[in-house]
LODO-329820 format. One record per atom (N, C-alpha, C): atom name; x, y, z. Coordinates in steps of 0.05 Angstrom, whole numbers, plus 5000, padded with zeros to 4 digits. Layout:
N
   a     x     y     z
  CA     X     Y     Z
...
END
This chain:
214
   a     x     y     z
   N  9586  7398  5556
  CA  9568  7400  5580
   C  9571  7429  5590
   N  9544  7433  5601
  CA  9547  7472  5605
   C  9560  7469  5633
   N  9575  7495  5636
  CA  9585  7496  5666
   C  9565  7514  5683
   N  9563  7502  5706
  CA  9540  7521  5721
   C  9557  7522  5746
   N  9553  7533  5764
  CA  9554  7536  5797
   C  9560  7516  5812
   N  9589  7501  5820
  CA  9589  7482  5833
   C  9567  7482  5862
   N  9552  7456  5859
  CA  9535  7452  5881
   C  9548  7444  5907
   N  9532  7471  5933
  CA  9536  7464  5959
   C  9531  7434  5967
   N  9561  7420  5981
  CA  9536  7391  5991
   C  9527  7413  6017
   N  9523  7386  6038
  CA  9513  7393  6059
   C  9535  7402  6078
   N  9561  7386  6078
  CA  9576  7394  6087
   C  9587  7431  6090
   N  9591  7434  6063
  CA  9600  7464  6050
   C  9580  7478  6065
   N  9550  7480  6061
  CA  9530  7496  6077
   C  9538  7499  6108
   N  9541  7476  6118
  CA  9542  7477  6152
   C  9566  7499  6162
   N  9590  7497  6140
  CA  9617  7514  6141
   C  9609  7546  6145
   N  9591  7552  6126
  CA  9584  7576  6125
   C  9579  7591  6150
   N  9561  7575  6170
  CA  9553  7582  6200
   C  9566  7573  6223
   N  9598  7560  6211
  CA  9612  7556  6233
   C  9614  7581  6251
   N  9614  7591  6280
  CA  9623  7601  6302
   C  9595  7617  6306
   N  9572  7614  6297
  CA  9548  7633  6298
   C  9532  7614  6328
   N  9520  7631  6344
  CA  9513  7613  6368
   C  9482  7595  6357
   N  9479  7572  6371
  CA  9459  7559  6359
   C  9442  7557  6378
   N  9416  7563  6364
  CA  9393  7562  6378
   C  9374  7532  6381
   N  9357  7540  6407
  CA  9352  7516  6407
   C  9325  7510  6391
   N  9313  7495  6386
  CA  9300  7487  6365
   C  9281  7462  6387
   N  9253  7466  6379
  CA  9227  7451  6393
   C  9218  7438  6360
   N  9204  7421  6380
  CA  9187  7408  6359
   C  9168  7415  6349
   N  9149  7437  6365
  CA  9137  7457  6352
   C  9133  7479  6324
   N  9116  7474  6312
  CA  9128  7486  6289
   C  9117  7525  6303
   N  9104  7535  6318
  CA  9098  7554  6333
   C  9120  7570  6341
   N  9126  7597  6337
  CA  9151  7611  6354
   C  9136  7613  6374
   N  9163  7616  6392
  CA  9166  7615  6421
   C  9147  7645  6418
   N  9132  7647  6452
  CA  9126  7669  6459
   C  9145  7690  6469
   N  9149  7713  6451
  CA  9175  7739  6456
   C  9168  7756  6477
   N  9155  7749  6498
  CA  9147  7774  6511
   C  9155  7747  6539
   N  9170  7778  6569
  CA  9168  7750  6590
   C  9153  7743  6603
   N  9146  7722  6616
  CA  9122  7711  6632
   C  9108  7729  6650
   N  9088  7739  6655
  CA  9084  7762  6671
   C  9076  7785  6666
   N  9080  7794  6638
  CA  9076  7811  6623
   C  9049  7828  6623
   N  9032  7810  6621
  CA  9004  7815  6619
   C  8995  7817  6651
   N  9005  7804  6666
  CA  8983  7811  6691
   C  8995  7839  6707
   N  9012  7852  6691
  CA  9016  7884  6690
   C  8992  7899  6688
   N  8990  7893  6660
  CA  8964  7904  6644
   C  8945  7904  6665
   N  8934  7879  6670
  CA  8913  7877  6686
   C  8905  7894  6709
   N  8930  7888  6730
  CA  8933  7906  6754
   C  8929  7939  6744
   N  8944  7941  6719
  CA  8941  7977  6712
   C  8910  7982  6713
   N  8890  7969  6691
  CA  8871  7964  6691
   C  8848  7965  6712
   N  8865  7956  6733
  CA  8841  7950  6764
   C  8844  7973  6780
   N  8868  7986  6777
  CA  8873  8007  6787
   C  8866  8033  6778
   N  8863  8032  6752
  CA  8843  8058  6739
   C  8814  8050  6746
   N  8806  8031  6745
  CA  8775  8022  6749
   C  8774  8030  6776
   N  8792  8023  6796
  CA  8788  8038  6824
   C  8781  8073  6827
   N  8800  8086  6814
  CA  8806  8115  6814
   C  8785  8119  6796
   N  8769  8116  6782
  CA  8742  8123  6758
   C  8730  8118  6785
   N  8716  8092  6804
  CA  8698  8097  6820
   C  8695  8117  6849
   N  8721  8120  6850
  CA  8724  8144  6869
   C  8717  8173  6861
   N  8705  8175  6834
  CA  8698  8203  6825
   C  8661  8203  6827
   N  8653  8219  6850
  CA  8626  8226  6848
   C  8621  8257  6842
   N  8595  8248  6826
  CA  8583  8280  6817
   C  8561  8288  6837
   N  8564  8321  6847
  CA  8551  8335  6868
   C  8545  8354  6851
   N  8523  8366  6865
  CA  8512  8388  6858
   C  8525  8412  6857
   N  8528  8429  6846
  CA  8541  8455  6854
   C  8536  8479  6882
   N  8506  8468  6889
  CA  8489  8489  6913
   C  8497  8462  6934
   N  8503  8473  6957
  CA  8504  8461  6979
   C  8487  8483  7007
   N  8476  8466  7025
  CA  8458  8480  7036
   C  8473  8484  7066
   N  8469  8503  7063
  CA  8493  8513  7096
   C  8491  8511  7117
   N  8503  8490  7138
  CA  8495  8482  7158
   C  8510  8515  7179
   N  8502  8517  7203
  CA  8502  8533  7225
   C  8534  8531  7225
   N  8544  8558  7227
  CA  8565  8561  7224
   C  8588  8564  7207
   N  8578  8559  7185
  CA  8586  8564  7161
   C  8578  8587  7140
   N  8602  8612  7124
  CA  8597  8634  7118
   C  8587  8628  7092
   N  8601  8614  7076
  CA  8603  8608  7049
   C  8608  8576  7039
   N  8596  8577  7016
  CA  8598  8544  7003
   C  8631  8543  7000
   N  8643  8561  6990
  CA  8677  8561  6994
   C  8682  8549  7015
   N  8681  8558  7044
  CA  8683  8560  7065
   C  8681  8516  7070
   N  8656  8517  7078
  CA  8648  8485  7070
   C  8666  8473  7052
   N  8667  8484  7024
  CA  8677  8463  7011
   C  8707  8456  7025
   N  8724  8474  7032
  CA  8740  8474  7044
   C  8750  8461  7071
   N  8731  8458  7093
  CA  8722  8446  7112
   C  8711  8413  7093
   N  8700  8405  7086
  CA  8690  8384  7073
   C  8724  8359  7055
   N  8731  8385  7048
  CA  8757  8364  7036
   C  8782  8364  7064
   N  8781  8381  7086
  CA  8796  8365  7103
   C  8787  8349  7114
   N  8761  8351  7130
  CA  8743  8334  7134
   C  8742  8303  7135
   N  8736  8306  7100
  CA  8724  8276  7092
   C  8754  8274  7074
   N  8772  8289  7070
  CA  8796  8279  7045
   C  8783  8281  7023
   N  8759  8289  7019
  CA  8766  8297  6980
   C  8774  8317  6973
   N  8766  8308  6936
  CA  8784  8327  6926
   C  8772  8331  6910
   N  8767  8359  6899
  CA  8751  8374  6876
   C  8773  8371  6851
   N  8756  8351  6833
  CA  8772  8353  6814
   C  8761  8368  6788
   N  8728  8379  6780
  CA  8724  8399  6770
   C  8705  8407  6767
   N  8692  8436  6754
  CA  8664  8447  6756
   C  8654  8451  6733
   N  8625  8444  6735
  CA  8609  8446  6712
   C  8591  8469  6717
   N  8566  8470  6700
  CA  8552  8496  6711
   C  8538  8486  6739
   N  8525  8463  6732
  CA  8510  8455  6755
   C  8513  8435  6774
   N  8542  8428  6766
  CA  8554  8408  6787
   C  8586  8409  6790
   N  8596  8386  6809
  CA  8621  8390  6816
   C  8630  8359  6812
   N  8652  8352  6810
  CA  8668  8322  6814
   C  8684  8329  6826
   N  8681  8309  6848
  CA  8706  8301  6872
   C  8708  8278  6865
   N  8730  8274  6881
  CA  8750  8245  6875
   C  8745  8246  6915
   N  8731  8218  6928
  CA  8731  8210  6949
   C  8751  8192  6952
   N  8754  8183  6981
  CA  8768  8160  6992
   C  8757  8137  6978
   N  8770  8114  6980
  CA  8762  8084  6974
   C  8738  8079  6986
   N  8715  8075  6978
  CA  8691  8058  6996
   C  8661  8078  6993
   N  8671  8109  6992
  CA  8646  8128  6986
   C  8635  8114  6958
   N  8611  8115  6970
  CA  8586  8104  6942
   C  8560  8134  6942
   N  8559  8134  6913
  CA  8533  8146  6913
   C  8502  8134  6903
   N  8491  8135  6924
  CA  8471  8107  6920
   C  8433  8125  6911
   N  8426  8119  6885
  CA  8401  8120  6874
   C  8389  8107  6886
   N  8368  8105  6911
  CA  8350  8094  6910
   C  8323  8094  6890
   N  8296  8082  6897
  CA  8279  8075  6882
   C  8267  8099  6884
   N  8259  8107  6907
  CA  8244  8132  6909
   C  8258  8146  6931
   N  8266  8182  6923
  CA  8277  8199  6950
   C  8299  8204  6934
   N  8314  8224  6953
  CA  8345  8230  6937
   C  8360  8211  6936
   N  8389  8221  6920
  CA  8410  8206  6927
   C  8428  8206  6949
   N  8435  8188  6950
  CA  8451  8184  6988
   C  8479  8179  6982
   N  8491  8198  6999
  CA  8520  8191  6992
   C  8534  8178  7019
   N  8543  8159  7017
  CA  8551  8138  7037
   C  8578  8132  7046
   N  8584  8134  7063
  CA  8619  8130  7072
   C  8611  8101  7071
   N  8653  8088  7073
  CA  8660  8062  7074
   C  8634  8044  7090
   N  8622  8057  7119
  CA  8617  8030  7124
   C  8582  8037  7123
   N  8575  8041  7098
  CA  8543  8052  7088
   C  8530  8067  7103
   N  8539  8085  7121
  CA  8525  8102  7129
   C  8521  8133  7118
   N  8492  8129  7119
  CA  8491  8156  7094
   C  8492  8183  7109
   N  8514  8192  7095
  CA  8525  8224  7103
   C  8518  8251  7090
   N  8503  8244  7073
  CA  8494  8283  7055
   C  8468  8257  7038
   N  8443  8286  7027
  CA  8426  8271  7006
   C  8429  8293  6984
   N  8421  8290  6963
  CA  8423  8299  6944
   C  8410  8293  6923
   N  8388  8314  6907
  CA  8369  8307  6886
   C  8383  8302  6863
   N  8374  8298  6837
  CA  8385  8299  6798
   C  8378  8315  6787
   N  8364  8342  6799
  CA  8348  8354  6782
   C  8377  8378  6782
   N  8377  8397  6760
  CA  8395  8413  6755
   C  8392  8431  6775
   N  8375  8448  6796
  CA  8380  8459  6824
   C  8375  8452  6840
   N  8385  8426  6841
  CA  8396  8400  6876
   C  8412  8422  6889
   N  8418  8412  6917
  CA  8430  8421  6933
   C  8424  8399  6952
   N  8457  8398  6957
  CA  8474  8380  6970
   C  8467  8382  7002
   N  8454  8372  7027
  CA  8454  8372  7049
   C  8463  8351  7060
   N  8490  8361  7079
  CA  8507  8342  7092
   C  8493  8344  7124
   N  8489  8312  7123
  CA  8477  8308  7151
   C  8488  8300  7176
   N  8479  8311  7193
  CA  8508  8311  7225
   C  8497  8278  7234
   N  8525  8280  7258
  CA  8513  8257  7271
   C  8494  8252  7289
   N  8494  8268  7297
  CA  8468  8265  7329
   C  8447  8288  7321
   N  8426  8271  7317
  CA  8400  8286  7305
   C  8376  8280  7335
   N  8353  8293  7331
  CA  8333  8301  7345
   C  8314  8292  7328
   N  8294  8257  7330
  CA  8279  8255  7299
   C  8248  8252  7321
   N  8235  8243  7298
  CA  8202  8235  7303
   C  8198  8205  7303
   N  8184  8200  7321
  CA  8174  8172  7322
   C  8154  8167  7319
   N  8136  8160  7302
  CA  8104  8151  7302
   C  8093  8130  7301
   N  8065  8133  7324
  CA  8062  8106  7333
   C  8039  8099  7310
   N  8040  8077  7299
  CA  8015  8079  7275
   C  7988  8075  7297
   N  7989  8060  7301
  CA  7965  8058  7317
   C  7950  8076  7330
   N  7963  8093  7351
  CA  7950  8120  7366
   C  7949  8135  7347
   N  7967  8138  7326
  CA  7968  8164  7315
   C  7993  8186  7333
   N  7993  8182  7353
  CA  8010  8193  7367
   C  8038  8191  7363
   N  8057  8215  7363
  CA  8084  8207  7360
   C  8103  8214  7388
   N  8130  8204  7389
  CA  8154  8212  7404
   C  8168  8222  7390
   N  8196  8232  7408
  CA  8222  8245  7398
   C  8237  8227  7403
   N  8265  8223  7399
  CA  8283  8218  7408
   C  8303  8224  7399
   N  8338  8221  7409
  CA  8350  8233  7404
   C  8375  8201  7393
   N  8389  8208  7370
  CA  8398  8181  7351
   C  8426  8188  7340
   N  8444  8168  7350
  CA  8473  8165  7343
   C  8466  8151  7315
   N  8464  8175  7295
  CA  8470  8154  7264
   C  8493  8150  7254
   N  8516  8150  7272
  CA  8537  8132  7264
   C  8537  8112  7268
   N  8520  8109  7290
  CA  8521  8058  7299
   C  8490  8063  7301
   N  8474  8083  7296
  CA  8440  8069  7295
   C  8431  8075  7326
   N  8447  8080  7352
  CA  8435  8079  7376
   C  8422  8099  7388
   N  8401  8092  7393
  CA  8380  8112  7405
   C  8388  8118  7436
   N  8398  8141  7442
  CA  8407  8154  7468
   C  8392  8166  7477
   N  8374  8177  7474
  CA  8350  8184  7499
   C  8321  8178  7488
   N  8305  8186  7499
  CA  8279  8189  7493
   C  8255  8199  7496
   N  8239  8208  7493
  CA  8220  8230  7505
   C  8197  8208  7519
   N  8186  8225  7543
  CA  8162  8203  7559
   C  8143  8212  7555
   N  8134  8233  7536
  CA  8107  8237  7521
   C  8104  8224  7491
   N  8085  8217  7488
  CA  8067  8213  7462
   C  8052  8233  7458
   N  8047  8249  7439
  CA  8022  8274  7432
   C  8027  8272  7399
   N  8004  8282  7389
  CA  7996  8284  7371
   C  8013  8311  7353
   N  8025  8332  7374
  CA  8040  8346  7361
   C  8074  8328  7354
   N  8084  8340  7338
  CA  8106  8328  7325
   C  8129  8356  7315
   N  8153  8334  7314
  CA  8175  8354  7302
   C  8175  8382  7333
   N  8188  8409  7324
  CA  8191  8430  7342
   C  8174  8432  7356
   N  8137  8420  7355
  CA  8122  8429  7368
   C  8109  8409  7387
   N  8126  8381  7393
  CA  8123  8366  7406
   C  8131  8375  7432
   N  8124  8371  7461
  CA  8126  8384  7488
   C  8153  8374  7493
   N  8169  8346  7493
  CA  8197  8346  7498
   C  8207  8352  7479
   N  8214  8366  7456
  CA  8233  8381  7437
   C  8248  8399  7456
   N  8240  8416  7465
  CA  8261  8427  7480
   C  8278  8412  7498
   N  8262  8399  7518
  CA  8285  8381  7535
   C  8307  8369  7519
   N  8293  8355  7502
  CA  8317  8339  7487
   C  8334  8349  7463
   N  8328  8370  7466
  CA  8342  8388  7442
   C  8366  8397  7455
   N  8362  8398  7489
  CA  8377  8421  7510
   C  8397  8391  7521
   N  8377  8376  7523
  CA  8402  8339  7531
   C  8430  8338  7505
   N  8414  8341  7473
  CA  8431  8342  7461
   C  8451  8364  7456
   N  8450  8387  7471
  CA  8468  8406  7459
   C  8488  8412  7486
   N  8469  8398  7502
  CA  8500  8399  7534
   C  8509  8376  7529
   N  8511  8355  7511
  CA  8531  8330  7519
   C  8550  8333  7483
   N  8527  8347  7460
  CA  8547  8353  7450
   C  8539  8373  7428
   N  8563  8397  7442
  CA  8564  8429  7439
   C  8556  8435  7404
   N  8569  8423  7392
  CA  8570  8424  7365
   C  8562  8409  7343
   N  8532  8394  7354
  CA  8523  8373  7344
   C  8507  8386  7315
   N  8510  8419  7309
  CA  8491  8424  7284
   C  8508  8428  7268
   N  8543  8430  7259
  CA  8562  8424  7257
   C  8560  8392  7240
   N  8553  8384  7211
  CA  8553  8355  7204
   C  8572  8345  7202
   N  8595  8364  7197
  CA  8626  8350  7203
   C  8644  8346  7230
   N  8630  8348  7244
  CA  8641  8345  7274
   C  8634  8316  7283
   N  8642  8308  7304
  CA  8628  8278  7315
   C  8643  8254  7306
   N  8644  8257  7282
  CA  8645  8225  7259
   C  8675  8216  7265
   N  8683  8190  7272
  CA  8712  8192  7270
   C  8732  8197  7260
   N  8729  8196  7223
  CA  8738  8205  7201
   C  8745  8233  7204
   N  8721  8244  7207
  CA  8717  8274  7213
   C  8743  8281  7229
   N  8740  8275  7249
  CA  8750  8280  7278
   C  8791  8278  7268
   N  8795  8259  7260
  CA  8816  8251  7259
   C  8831  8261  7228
   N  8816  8258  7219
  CA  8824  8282  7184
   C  8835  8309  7201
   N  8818  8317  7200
  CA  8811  8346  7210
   C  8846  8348  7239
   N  8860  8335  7252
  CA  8871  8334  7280
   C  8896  8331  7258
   N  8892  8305  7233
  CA  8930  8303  7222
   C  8934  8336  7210
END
C-alpha cells in the first residue's frame, strides 16, 4: 500500500487555529459593509456645500457706470466689496466673477437686462450680455415717472425701493415728464434734504449701512 500524507480529521484542523480570535459569522453569505455608518452622508453635505459656493459666483461686466462721487471703477469696486461683502475672484477681458453673500441671484428676465438681486429680491444693479454691458448699481430712493394711460398725462414721485413705499408725490399731472415735469425740482429738493446722499447707490440699504460701520 502507497504511503501518502496522514489525513487531517477535523479535530487536528481546529488545533491549528487554537488562540486566533474568532469572528462572528451571519447567515448571510454577503460581507459585512467595511466602511462606518455615516460615511456617505459626509459626501453628501461636502457636495451641498460646493453646490452652495458655485452659486454664490456671479459674472459682471467689466465697465461699471459711475455713480456721483466716485473717481474710478477701482475706487467702486472697492466701495462695492465693503459695501455688499463681495469678493472679486477673477478677470476676463470683458467681465469679472465675484463670489456674493448667500441669497444674491442674477436673474434673466424675458425681455430688458439682467437684474442682480439681494437676499430678499430686491433688484440692486442691471446689467446687459452683450460684450460692452456696463454694470449700473441702483440707489435706494429714486425720483420716477408715473403715467396715467388714460390722460396721457404723467406724475413724479419719490420711492423707497427697498420696501416699494411711495413717500411723496407731486400734485401736478402734465404732459411733460422725467426733468421737465414742473414738480421735478420740488421733489428732487424734498429728496435731497431728508436724504443728503441719496445719488450715492451704496448708501441707504441696511446691508450697506452696516457692512460698511463693522
Amino acid at each position: 500500500m502507497k504511503k501518502g500524507k496522514t489525513k487531517l480529521t477535523r479535530h487536528d484542523a481546529e488545533r491549528l487555529f487554537e488562540g486566533l480570535p474568532v469572528s462572528k459569522t451571519t447567515g448571510s453569505s454577503r460581507p459585512e459593509n467595511p466602511f462606518e455608518a455615516g460615511v456617505f452622508d459626509v459626501v453628501e453635505r461636502v457636495d451641498d456645500e460646493t453646490k452652495l459656493w458655485k452659486d454664490s459666483l456671479i459674472t459682471l461686466p467689466m465697465s461699471i457706470e459711475l455713480p456721483t462721487g466716485y473717481e474710478s471703477v477701482s475706487r467702486l469696486r472697492e466701495a462695492m466689496a465693503r459695501a455688499w461683502r463681495v469678493k472679486w475672484v477673477r478677470e476676463g477681458k470683458n467681465e469679472v466673477v465675484a463670489e456674493f453673500p448667500e441669497g444674491w441671484t442674477a436673474v434673466r428676465p424675458e425681455t430688458g437686462p439682467i437684474e442682480l438681486r439681494d437676499p430678499s429680491g430686491v433688484v440692486r444693479a442691471l446689467y446687459g450680455w452683450a460684450t460692452d454691458a456696463e454694470l449700473r448699481i441702483l440707489p435706494r430712493y429714486v425720483v420716477e415717472s408715473q403715467a396715467n394711460r388714460s390722460s396721457g398725462l404723467g406724475s413724479l414721485l419719490v420711492r423707497d425701493r427697498g420696501t416699494g413705499q411711495i413717500l411723496e408725490r407731486s400734485s401736478t399731472w402734465s404732459a411733460r415728464t422725467g426733468t421737465n415735469h414742473p414738480d421735478w425740482a420740488r421733489l428732487s429738493a424734498w429728496l435731497s434734504l431728508r436724504y443728503p446722499q441719496h445719488h450715492d447707490p451704496l448708501r441707504y440699504w441696511e446691508d450697506c449701512e452696516e457692512n460698511t460701520q463693522n
